[in-house]
N, C-alpha and C positions, 0 to 999 in steps of 0.2 A: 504494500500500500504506500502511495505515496505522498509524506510527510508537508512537503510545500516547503522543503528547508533546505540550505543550502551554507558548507564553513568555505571562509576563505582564510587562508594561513600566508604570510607573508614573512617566512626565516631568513630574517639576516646575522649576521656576524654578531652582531651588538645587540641587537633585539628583534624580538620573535612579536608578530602582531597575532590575533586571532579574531575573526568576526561569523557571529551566527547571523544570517541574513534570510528572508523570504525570498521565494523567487517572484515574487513583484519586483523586489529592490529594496522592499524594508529592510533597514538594519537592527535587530532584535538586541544583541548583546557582544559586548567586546571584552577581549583581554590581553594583554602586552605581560610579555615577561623578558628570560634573559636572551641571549643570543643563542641561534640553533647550530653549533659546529660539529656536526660528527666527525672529523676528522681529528677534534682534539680530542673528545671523550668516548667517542664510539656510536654506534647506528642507534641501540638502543638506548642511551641515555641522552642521545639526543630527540630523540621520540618521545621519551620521559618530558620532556620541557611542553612538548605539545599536548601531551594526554592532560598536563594538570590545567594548562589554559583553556585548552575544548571544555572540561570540568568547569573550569570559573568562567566562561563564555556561557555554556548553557545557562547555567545558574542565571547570570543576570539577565539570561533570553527569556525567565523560565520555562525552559524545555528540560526534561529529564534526561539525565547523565547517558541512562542506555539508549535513546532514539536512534533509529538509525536514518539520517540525513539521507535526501534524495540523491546530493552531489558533493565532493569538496573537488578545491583546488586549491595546492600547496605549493609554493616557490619558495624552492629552499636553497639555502646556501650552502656550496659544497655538494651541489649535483652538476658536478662539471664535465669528470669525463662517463663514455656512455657503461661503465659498470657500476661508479659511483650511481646514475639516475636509473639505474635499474635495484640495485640492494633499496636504496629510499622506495620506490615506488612499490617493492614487495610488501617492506615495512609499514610504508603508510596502508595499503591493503590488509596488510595482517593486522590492523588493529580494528577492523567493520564500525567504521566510524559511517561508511557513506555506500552507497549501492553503486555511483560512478566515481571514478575520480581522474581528476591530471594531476602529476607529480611532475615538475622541471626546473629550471633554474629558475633564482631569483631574478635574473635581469628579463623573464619575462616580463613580472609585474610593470616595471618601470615601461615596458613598450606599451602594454595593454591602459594601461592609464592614460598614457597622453595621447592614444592612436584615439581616431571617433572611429572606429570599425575594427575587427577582430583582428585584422590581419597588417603587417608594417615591418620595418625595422626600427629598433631601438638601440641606441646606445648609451652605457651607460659610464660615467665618468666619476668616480669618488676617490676612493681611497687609491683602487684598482679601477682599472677599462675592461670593458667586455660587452660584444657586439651579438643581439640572436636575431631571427628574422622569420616572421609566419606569413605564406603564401596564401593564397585568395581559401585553396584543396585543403589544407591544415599543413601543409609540409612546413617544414622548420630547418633552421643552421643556426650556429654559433661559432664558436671557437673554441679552446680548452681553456682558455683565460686562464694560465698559469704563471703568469709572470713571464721573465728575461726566458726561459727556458723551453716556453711556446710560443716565441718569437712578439710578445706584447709590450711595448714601452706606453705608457701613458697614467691619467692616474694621478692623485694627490702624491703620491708615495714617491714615482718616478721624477716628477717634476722636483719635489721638494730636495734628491738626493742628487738632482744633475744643478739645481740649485747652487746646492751645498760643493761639491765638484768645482765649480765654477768660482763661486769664492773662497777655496782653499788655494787656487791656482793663482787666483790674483792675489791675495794675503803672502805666498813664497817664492813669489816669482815670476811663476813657470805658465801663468796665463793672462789675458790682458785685464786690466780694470773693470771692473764691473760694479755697478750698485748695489749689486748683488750679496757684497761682502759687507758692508753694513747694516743692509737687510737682517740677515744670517747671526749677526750680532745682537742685532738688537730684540731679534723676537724671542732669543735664548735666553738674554739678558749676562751672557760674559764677555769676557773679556776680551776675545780672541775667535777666529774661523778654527782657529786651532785648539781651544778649548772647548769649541760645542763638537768636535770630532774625536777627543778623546771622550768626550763625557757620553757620547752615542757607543764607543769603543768598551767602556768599562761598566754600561747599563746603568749608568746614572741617567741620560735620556734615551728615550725607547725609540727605534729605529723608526717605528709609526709617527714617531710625533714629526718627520719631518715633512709630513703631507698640509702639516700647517702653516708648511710657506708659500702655498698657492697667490694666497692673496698679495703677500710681497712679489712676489714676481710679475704677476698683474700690474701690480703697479708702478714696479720696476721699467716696463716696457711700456705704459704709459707716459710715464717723464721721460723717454727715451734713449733708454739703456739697451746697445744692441745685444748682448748676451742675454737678457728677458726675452727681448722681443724674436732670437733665434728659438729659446724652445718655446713661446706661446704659439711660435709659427709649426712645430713640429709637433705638438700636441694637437693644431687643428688639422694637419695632415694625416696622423694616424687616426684622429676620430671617423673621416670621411673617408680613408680608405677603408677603415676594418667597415664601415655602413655601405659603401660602393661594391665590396666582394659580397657580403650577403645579396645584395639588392641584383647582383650579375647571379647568384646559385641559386636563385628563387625565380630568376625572369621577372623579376620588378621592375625592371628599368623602362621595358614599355607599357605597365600595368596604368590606370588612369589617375594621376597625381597620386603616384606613391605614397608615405608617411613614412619621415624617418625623425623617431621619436629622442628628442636630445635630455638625458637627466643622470640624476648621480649630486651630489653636492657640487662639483667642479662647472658642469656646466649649469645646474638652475641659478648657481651666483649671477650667473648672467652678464657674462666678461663682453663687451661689445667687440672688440678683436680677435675675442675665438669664434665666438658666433658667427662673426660674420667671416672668417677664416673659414671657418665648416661651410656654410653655408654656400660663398662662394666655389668652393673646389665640388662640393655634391652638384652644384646648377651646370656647371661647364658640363661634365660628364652626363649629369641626366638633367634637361631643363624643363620636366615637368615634375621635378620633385618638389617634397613640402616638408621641409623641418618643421620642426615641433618641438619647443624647449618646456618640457612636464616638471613641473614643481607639483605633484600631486603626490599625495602619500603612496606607496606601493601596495599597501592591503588595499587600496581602493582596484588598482591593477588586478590583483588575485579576486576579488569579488566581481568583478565584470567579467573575468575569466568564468567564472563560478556559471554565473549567468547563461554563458556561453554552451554549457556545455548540454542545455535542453534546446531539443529543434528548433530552430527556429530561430529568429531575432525577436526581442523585445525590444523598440527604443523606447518603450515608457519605461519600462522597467529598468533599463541602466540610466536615462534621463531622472527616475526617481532615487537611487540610487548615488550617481553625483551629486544631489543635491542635496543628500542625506549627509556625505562626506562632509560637503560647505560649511554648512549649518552647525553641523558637531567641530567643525573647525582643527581635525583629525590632524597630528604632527606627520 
């Protein structure tokens, strides 16, 4: 029998969303806990984080703990490569939360949020990059988004360490001037290029935290420092190329005004140089395309997903739906 219910889960790194929704588009009941990593703690205790949220979701839906939901759709973090997104989507099965489900990567959410239709490319720029893409059929691509070692530069983390590179080189010598090196200084608050690089060296600061100089380099290449302004130019080149390959392996390029969805923390800042960096290099190559910079939560992403997954389209139902997110004012 079919319940009229619908979870959307939205696992990232840092924190895990969860929402019980109707399939109108009501949103019934929500829950946020910690980050979903099985790769640090293992498949089931990262399923552990979601069983106790589904639990404090229903609650607040009141819907009872055992329902068995029509649908979920889960974007999880760390369903990268295709064994990883297959152990998860056992897991998520093995636990008869939902009679259908989709299990895939997180950087779906972020496409499915800013796209107005089910199908696009998104890119997503934060800490890390990572590029996936759904065709009109359901067919899909991404990348293994693994870092330097699946050939990916981009990224709060990349930028913040080529950054860093850059003014250690001009601090000893060996590379030219850049603003870069006061930047570097002053948002660590020492003394020296050379003391926020032992202090990254000895775990006094954590290699993440160097994704916090996005905004310095921004601004960097604003007052016209050309070592910013090289990798602001390189960052916009990788975003549109890794969107250009998907949009070539899907046959998007001649689909009718594409969607290729820009978000992550790096790009909803809303740099006017990268944007328009992006945006110029995606038009040359395909000039009916449509960037899309989504500042929208990503459990909103997973619950339109949700939607998605009974016949048919509803646009009142994700129209109702959006505007559930607005309203609640959802981070």
């Amino acid at each position: 029998m079919k319940t009229g219910l619908l979870l959307a889960v939205d696992g990232g790194n840092s924190k895990t969303d969860l929402a019980v929704l109707r399939t109108d588009g009501t949103i019934l009941g929500r829950a946020r806990g910690g980050g979903f990593r099985p790769q640090a703690v293992g498949v089931d205790a990262a399923m552990d984080v979601l069983a106790a949220l589904r639990t404090e979701a229903m609650a607040s839906a009141g819907v009872e703990t055992g329902v068995v939901v029509d649908g979920i759709t889960a974007f999880l973090a760390g369903a990268d490569l295709p064994y990883e997104i297959k152990a998860l989507r056992e897991a998520v099965g093995a636990r008869r939360w939902a009679v259908t489900q989709r299990v895939d990567n997180d950087s779906y959410a972020v496409l499915r949020a800013g796209a107005s239709r089910p199908w696009g490319v998104g890119v997503v720029c934060g800490t890390g990059i990572n590029c996936v893409g759904v065709a009109p059929d359901g067919r899909t691509t991404g990348f293994a988004a693994l870092g330097r070692i699946s050939g990916d530069w981009g990224g709060g983390i990349d930028v913040g360490t080529s950054a860093l590179w850059h003014a250690a080189r001009a601090e000893d010598g060996r590379g030219p001037r850049t603003a870069l090196r006061a930047a570097v200084i002053d948002h660590f608050g020492l003394a020296s290029v050379a003391d926020v690089t032992a202090a990254i060296h000895n775990g006094d600061l954590a290699a993440l935290s160097l994704s916090e100089l996005c905004p310095a380099v921004f601004a960097a290449r604003d007052e016209g420092d050309e070592i910013a302004a090289q990798l602001v130019e390189r960052l916009a080149s990788e975003i549109a190329r890794m969107a250009l390959t998907v949009l070539c392996r899907l046959q998007l390029a001649t689909a009718p005004d594409p969607e290729v969805v820009l978000g992550g923390s790096v790009l909803a800042a809303g740099h006017k140089a990268l944007l328009d960096g992006v945006e110029h290099r995606l038009r040359t190559a395909v000039p009916n395309v449509r960037p899309v910079v989504c500042a929208e939560p990503p459990l909103l992403g997973a619950a339109l997903a949700a939607l998605d997954l009974r016949p048919g389209r509803d646009v009142d139902a994700e129209a109702r739906l959006r505007a559930g997110f607005r309203r609640s004012g959802t981070p």
